[in-house]
N, CA, C and O atoms as a MOPAC input file, in Angstrom:
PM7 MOZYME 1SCF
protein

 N   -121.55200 1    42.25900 1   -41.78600 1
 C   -122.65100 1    41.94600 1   -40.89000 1
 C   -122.21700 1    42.19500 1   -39.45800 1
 O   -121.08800 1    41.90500 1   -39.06200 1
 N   -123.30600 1    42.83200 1   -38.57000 1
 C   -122.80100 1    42.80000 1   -37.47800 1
 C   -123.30000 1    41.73900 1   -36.56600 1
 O   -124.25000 1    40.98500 1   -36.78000 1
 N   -122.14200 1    41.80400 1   -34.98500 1
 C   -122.55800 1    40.71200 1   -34.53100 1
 C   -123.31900 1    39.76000 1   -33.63900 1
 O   -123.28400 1    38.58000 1   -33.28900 1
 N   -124.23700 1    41.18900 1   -33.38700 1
 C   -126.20100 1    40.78600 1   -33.08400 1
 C   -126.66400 1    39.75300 1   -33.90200 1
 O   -127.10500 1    38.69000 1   -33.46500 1
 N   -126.50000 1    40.27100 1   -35.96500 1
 C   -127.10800 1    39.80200 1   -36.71400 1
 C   -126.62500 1    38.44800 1   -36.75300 1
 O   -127.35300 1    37.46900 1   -36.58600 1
 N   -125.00300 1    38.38600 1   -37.04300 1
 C   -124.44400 1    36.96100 1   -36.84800 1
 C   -124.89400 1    36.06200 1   -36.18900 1
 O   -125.11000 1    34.96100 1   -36.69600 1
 N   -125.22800 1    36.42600 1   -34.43400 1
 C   -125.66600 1    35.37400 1   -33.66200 1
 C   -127.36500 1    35.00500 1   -33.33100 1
 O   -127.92800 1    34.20900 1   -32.57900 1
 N   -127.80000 1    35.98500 1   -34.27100 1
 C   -128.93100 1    35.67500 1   -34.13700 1
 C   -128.87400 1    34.48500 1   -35.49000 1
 O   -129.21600 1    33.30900 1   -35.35900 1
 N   -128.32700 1    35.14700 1   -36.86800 1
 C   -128.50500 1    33.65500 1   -37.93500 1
 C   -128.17100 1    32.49300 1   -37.70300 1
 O   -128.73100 1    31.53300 1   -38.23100 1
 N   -126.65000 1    32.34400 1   -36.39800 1
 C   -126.28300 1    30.92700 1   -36.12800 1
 C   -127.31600 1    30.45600 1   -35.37100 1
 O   -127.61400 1    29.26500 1   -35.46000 1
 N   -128.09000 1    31.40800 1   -34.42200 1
 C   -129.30300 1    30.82600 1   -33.16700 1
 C   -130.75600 1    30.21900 1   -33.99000 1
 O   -131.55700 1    29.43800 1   -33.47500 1
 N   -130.85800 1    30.82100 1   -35.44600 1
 C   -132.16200 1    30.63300 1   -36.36700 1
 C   -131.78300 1    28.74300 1   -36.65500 1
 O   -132.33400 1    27.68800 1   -36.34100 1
 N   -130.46700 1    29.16600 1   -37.46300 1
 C   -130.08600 1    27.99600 1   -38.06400 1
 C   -129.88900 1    26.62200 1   -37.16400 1
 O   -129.91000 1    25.42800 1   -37.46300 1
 N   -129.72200 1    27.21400 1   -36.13800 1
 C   -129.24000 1    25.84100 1   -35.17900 1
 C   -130.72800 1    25.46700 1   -34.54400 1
 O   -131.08900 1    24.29800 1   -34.41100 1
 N   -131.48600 1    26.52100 1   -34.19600 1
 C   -132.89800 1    25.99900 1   -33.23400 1
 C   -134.19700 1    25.43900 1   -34.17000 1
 O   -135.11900 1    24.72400 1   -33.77700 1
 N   -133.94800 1    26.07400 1   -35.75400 1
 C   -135.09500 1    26.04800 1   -36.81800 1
 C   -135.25100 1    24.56000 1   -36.96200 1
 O   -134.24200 1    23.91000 1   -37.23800 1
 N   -136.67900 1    23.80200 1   -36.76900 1
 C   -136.42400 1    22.27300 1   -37.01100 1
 C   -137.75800 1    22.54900 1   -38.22800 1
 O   -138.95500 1    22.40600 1   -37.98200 1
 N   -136.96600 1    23.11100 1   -39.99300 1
 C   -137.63100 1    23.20800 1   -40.90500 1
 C   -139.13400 1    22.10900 1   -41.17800 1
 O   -140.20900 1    22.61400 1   -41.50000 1
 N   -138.96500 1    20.56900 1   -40.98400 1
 C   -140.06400 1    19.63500 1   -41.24500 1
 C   -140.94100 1    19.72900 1   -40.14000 1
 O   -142.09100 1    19.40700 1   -40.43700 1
 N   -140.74200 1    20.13000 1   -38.73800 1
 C   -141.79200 1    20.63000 1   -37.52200 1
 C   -142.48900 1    21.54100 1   -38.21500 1
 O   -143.53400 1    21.27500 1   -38.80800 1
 N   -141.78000 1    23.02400 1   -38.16800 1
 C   -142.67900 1    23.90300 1   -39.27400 1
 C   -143.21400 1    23.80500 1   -40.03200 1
 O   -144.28700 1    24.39900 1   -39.91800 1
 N   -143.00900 1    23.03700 1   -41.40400 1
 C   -144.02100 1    22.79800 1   -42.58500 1
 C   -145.31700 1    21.92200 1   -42.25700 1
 O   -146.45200 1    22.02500 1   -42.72300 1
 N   -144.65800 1    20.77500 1   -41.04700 1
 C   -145.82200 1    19.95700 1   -41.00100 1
 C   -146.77200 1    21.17600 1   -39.94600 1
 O   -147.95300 1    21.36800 1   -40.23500 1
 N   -146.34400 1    21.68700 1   -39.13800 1
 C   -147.28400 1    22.92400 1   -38.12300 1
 C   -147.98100 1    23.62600 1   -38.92700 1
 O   -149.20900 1    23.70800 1   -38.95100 1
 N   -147.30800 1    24.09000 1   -39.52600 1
 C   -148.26600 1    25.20200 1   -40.75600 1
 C   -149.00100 1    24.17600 1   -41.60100 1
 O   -150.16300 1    24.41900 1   -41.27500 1
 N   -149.05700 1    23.22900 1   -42.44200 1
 C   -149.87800 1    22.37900 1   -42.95600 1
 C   -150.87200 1    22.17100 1   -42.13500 1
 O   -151.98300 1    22.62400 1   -42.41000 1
 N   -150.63900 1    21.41700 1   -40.92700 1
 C   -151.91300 1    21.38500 1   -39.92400 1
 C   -152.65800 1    22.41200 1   -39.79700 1
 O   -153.84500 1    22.13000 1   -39.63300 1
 N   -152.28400 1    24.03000 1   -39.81800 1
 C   -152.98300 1    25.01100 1   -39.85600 1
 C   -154.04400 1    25.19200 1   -40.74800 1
 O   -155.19000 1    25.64200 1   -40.71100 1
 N   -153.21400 1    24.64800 1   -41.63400 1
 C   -154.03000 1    25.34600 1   -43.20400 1
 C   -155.05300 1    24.28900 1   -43.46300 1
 O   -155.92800 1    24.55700 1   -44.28700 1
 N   -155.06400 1    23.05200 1   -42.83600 1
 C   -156.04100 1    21.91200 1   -42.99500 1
 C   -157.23800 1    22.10300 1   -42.05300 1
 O   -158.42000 1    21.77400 1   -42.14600 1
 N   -156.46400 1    22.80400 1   -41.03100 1
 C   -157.67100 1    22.89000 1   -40.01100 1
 C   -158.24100 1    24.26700 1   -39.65700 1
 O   -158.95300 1    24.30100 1   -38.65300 1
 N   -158.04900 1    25.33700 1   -40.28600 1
 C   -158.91800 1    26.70200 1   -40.38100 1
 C   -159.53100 1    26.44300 1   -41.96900 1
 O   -160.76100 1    26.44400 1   -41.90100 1
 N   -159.10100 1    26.24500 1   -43.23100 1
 C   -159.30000 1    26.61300 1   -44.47100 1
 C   -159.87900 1    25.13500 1   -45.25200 1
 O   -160.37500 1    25.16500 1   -46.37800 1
 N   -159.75200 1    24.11600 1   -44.60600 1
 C   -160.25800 1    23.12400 1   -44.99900 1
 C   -161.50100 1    23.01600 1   -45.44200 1
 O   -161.91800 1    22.62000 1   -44.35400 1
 N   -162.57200 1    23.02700 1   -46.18300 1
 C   -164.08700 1    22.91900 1   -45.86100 1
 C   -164.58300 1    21.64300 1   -44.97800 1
 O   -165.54500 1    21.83700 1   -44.23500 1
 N   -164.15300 1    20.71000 1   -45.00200 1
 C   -164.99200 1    19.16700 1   -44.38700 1
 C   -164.36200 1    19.19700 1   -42.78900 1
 O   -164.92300 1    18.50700 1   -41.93800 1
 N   -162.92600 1    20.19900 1   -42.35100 1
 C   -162.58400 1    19.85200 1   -40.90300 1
 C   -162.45000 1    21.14200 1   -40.41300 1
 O   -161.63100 1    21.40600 1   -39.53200 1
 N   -163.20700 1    21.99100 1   -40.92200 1
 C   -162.64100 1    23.24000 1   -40.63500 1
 C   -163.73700 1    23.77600 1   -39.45300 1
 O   -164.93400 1    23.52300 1   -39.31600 1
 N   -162.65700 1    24.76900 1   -38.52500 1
 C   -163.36700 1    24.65400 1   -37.01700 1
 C   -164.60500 1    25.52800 1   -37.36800 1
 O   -165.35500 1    25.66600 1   -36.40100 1
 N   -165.04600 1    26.20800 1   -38.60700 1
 C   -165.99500 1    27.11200 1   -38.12200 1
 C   -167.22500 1    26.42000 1   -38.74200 1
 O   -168.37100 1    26.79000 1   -38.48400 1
 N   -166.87700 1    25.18900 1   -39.74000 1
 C   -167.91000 1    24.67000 1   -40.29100 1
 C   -168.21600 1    23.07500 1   -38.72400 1
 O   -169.17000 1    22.29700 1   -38.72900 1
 N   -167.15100 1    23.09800 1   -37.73400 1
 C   -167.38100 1    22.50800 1   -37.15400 1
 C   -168.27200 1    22.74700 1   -35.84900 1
 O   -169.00000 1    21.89200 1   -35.34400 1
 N   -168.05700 1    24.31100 1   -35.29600 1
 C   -169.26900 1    25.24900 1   -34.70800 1
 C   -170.19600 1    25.05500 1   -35.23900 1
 O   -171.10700 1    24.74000 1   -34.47300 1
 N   -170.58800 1    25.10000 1   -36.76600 1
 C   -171.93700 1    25.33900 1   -37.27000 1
 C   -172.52400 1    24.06600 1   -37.02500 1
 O   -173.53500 1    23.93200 1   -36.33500 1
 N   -171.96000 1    23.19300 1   -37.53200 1
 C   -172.51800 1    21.69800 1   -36.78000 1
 C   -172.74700 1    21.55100 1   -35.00900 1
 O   -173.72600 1    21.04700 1   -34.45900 1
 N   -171.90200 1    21.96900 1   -34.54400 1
 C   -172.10700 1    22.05600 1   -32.94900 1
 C   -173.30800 1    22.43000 1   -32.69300 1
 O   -173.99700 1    21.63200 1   -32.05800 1
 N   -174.07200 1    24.08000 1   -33.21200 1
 C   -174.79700 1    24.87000 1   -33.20300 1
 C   -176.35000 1    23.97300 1   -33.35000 1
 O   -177.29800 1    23.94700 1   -32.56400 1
 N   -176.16200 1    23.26500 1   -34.70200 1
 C   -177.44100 1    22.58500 1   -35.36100 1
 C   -177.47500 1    21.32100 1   -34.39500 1
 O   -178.63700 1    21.00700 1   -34.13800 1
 N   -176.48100 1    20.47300 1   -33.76000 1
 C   -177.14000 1    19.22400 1   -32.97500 1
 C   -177.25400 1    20.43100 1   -31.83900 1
 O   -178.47800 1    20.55800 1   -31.86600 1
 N   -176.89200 1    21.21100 1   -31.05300 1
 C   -177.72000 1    21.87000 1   -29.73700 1
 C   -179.12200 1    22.28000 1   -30.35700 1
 O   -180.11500 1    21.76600 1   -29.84300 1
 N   -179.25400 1    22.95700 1   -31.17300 1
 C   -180.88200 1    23.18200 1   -31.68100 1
 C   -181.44700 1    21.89700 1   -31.98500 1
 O   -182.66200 1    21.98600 1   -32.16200 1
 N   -180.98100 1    20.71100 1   -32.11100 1
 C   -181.49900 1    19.50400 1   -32.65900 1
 C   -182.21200 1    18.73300 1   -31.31200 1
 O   -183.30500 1    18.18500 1   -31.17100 1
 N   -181.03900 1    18.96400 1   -30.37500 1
 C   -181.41400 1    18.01200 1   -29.13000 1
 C   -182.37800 1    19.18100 1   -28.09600 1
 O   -182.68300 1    18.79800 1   -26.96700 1
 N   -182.78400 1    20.49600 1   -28.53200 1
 C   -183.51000 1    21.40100 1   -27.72100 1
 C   -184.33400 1    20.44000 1   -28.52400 1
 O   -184.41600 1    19.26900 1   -28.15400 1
 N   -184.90400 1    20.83100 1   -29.52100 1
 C   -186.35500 1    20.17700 1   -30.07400 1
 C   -186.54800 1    18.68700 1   -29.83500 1
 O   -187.60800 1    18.07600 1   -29.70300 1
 N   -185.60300 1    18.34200 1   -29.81400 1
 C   -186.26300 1    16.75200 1   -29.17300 1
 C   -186.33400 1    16.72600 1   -27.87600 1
 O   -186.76800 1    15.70200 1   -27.34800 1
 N   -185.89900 1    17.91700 1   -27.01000 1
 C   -186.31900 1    17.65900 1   -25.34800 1
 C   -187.83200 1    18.65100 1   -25.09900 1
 O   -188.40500 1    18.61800 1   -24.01000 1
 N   -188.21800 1    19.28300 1   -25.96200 1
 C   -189.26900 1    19.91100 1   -26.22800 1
 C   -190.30500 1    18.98600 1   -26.82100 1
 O   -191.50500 1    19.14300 1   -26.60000 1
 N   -189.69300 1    17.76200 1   -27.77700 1
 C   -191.30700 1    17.25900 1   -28.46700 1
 C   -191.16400 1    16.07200 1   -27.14600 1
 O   -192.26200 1    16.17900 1   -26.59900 1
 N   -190.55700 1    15.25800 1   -26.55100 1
 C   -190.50100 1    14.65400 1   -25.60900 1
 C   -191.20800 1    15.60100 1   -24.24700 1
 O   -191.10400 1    14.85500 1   -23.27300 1
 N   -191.74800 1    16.67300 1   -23.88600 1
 C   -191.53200 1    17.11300 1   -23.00900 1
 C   -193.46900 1    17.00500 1   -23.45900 1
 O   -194.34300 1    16.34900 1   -22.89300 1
 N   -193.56300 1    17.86900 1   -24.58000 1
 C   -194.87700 1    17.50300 1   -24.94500 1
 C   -195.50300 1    15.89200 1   -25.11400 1
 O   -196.61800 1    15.55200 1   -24.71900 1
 N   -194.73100 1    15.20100 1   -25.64200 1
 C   -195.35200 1    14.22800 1   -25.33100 1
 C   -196.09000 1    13.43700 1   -24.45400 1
 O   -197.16000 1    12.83100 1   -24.47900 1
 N   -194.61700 1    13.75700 1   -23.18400 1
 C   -194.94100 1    13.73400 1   -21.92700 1
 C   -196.46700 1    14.01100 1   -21.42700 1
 O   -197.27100 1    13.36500 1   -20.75400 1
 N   -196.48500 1    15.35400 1   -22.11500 1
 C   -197.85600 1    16.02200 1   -21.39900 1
 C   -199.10100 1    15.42900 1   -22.07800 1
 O   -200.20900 1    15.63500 1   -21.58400 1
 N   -198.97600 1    14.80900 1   -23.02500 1
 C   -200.13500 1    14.56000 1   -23.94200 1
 C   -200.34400 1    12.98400 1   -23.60500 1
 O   -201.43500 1    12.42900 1   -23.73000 1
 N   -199.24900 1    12.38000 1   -23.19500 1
 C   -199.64100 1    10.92300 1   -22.40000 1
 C   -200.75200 1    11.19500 1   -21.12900 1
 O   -201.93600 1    10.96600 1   -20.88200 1
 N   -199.47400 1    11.88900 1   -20.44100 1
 C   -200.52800 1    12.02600 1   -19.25400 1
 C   -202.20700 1    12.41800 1   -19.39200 1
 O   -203.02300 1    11.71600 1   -18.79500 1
 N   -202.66000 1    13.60600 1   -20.23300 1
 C   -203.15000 1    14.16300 1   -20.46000 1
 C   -204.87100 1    12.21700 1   -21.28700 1
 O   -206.01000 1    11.85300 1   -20.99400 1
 N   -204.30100 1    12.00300 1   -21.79300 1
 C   -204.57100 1    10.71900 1   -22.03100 1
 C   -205.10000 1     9.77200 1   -21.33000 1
 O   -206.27500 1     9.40800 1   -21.33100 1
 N   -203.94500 1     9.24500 1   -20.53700 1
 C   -204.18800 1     8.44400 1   -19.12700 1
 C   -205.44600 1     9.25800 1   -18.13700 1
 O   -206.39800 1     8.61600 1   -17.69300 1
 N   -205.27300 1    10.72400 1   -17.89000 1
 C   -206.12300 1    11.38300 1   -17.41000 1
 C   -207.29000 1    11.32100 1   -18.00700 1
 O   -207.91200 1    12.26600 1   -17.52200 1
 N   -207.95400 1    10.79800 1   -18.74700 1
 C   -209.33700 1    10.63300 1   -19.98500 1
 C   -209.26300 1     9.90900 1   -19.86700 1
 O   -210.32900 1     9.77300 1   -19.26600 1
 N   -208.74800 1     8.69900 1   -19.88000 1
 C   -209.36700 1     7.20200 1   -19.99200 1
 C   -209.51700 1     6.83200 1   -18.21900 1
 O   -210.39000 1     6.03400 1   -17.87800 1
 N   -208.77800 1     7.35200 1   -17.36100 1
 C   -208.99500 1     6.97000 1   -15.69200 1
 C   -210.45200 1     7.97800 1   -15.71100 1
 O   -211.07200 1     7.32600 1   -14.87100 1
 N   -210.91400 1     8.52300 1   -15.89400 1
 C   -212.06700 1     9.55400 1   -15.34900 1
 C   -212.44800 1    10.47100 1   -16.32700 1
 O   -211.72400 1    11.16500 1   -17.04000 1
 N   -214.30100 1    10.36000 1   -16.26300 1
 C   -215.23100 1    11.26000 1   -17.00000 1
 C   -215.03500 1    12.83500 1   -16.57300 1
 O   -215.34300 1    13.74900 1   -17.33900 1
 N   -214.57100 1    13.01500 1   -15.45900 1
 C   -214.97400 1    14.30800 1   -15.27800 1
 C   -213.34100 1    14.78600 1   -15.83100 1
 O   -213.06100 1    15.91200 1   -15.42000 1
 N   -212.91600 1    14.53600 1   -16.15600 1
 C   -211.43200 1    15.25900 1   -16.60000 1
 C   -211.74700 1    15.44300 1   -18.47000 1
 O   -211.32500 1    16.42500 1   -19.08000 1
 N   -212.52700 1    14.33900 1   -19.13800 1
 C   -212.62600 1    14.11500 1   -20.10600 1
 C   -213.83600 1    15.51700 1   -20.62600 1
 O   -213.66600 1    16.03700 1   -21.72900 1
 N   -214.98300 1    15.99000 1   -19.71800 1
 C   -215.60300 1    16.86100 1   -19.40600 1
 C   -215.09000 1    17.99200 1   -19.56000 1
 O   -215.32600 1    18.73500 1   -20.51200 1
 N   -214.36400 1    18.22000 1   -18.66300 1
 C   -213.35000 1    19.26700 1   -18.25000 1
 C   -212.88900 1    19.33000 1   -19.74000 1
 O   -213.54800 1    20.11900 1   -20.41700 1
 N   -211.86800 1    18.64300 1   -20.40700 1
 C   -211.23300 1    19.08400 1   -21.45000 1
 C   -211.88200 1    19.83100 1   -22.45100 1
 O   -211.65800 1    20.99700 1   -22.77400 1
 N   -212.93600 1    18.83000 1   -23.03500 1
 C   -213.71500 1    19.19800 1   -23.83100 1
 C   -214.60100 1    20.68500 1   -23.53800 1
 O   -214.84400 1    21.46700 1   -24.45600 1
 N   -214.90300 1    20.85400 1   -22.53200 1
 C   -215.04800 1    22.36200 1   -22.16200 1
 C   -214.45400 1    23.22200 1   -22.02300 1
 O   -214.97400 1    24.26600 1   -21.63000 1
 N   -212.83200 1    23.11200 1   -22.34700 1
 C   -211.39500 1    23.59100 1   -22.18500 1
 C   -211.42900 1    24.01900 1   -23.87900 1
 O   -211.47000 1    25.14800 1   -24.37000 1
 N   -211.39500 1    22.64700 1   -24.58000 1
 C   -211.17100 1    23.05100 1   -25.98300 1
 C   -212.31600 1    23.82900 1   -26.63700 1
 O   -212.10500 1    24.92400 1   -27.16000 1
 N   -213.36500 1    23.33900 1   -26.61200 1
 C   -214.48000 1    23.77500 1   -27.25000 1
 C   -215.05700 1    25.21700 1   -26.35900 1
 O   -216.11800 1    25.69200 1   -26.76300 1
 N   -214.40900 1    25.85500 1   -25.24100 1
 C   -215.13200 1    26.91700 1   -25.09600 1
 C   -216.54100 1    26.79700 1   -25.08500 1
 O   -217.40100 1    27.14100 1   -25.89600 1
 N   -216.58700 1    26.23600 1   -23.99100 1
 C   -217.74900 1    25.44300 1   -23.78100 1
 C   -218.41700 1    25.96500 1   -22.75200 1
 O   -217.48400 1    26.42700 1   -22.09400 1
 N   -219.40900 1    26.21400 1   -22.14900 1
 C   -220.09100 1    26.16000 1   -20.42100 1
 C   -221.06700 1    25.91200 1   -19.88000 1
 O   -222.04300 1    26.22100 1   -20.56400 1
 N   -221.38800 1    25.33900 1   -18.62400 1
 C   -222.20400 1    25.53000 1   -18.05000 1
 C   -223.60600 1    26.83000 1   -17.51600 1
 O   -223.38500 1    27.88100 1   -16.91500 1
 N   -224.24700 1    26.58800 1   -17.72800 1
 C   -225.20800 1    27.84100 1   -17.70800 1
 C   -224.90400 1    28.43400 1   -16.24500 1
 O   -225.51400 1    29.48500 1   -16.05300 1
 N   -223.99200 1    27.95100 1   -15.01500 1
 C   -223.92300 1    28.63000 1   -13.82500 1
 C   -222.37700 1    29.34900 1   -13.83600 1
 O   -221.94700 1    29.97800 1   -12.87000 1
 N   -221.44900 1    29.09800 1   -15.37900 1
 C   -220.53600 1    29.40400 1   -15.24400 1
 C   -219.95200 1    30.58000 1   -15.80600 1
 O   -220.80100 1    31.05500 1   -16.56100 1
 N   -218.88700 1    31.30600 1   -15.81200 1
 C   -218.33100 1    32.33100 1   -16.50600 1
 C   -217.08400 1    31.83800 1   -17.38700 1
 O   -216.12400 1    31.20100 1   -16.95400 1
 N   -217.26900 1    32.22000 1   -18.58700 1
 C   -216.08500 1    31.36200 1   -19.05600 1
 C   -215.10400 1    32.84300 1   -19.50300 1
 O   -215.56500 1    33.92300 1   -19.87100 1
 N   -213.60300 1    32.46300 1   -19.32800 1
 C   -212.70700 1    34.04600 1   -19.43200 1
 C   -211.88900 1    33.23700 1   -20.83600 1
 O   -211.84500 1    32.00800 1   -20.78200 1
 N   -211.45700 1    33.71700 1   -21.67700 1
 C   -210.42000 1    33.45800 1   -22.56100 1
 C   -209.38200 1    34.20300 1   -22.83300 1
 O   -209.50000 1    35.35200 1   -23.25900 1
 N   -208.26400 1    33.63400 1   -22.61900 1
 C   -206.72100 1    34.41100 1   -22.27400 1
 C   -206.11100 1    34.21900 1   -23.76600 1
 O   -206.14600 1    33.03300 1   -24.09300 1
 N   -205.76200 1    34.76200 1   -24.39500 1
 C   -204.75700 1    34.73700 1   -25.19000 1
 C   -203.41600 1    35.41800 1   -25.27800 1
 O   -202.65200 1    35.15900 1   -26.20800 1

């Protein structure tokens, strides 16, 4: 053997702390290949509560609007008017009514 190779096997043998390694690599293999902790099934969960908490700041956001929208009908006839000529495509004989879709 030469004596590169020599001092590199005494430098393996002396720096190698074998139970660090097995337990490092175990941790690996628990935490990529695992199914219940594994990081990509843990993205996919990440993924589904951000889509979870969009739709609840969306039905809250509507709600919002449909309270108000509410309060606005029970404070005053002419809003309640208004709607109902909103939904029902409704008009006045002096008016033009446009529909956007």
């Amino acid at each position: 053997m030469s004596k590169t190779v020599k001092k590199a096997n005494f430098w393996i043998r002396r720096r190698s702390h074998l139970p660090v390694l097995v337990i490092g690599s175990l941790m690996v293999v628990v935490l990529f290949f695992n199914d219940d902790t594994s990081i990509s099934m843990n993205m996919e969960y990440q993924r589904q509560i951000n889509e979870l908490s969009d739709a609840i700041t969306e039905c809250r956001d509507s709600a919002a609007f449909y309270r108000r929208q509410r309060e606005s009908i029970v404070r005053g006839t002419g809003s309640l008017e208004h709607l109902a000529r909103e939904k029902f495509h409704m008009q006045r004989p002096s008016e033009d009514v446009f529909i956007l879709k």
